[in-house]
C-alpha positions as CSV (number, residue, x, y, z in Angstrom):
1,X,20.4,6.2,0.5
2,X,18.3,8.1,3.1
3,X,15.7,7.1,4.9
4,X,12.8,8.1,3.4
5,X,14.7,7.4,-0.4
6,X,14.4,3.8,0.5
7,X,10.9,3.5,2.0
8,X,9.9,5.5,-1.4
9,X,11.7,2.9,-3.3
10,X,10.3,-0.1,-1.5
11,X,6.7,1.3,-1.4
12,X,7.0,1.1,-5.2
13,X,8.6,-1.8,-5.9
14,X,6.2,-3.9,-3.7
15,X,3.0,-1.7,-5.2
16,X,4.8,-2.7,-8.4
17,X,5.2,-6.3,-8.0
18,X,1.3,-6.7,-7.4
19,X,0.2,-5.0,-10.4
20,X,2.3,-6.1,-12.8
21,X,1.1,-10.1,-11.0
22,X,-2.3,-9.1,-11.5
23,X,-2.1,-7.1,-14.9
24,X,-1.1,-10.9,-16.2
25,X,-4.3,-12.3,-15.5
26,X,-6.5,-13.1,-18.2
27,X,-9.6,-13.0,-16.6
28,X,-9.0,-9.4,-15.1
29,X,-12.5,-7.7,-15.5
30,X,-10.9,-4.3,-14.2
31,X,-7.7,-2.3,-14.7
32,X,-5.2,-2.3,-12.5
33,X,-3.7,1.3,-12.0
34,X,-0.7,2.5,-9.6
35,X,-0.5,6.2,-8.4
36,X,3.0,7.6,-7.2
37,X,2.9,11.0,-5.5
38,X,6.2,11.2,-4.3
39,X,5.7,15.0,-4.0
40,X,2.9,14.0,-1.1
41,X,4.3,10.9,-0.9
42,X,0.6,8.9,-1.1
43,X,1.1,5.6,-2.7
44,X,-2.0,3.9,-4.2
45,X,-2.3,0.5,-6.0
46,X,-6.6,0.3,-7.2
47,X,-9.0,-1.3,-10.1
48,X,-11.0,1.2,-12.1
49,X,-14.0,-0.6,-14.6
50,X,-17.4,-0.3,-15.0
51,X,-20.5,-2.1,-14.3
52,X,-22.8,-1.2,-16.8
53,X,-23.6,2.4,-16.5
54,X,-21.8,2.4,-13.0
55,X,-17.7,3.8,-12.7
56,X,-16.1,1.3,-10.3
57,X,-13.0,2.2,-8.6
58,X,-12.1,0.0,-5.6
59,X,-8.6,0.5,-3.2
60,X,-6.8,-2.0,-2.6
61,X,-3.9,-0.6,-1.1
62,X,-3.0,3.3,0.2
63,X,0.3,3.6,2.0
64,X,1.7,7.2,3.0
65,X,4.4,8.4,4.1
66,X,4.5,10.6,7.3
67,X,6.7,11.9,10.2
68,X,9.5,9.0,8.5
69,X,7.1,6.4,9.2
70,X,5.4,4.2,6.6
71,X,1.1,4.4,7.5
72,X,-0.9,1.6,5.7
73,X,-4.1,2.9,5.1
74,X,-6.2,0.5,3.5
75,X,-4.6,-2.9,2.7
76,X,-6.9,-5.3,0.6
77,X,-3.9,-8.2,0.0
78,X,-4.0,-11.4,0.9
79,X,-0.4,-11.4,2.3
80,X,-0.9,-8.1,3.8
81,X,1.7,-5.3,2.5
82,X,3.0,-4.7,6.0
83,X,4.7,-8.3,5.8
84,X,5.7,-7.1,2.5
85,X,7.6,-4.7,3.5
86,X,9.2,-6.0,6.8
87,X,10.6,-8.4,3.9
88,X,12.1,-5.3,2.4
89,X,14.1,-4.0,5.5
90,X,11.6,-1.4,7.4
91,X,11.3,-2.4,10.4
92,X,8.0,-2.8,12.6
93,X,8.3,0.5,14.4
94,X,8.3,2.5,11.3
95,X,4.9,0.9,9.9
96,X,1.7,2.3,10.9
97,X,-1.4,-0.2,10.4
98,X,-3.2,3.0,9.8
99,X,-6.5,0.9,9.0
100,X,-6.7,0.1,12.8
101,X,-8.0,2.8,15.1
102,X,-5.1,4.7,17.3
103,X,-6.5,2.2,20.6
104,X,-6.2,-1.4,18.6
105,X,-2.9,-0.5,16.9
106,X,-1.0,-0.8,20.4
107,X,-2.0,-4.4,20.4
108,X,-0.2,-5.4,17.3
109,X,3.4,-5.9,16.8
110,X,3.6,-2.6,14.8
111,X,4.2,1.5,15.4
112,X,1.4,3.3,16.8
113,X,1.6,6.5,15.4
């Protein structure tokens, strides 16, 4: 399997592992919805609900894929889907914490671009 075959695959299984663990919830006030776009490859796991009148749609985690390197872009998880994946085999120098500006990311352990 390439490269980029397996950080699709792992993208989805993690993305998948968290919805399906919340969707199981009984109190869950929202839905739970996962968006693939392997075509793109933008990988989305949100809630959509409403508060009354008001549509609610809240991110809590957008990971894409680009220049073979996996960019976290927002990351609302407790255990932080960066560790997620280092437990899936991609190592630190292919994952962007994207959510950081260009200057903090060169003080984490991760890629910086």
């Amino acid at each position: 399997m390439d490269k980029l075959e397996k950080y699709r695959k792992s993208i989805k299984k993690v993305l998948t592992e968290y919805h399906e663990w919340v969707s199981g919830a009984s109190n869950l006030s929202r839905e739970s919805c996962l968006i693939f776009d392997e075509v793109h490859d933008q990988y989305m796991w949100l809630f959509m609900g409403w508060e009354g009148k008001k549509k609610i749609r809240n991110i809590h985690v957008h990971i894409r894929i680009k220049n073979n390197k996996i960019y976290i872009e927002e990351d609302w998880t407790e255990e932080g889907i960066a560790n997620e994946l280092l437990r899936e085999g991609v190592p630190k120098e292919d994952i962007v914490l994207a959510f950081y500006d260009p200057e903090t990311r060169k003080y984490t352990d991760f890629a910086i671009a």
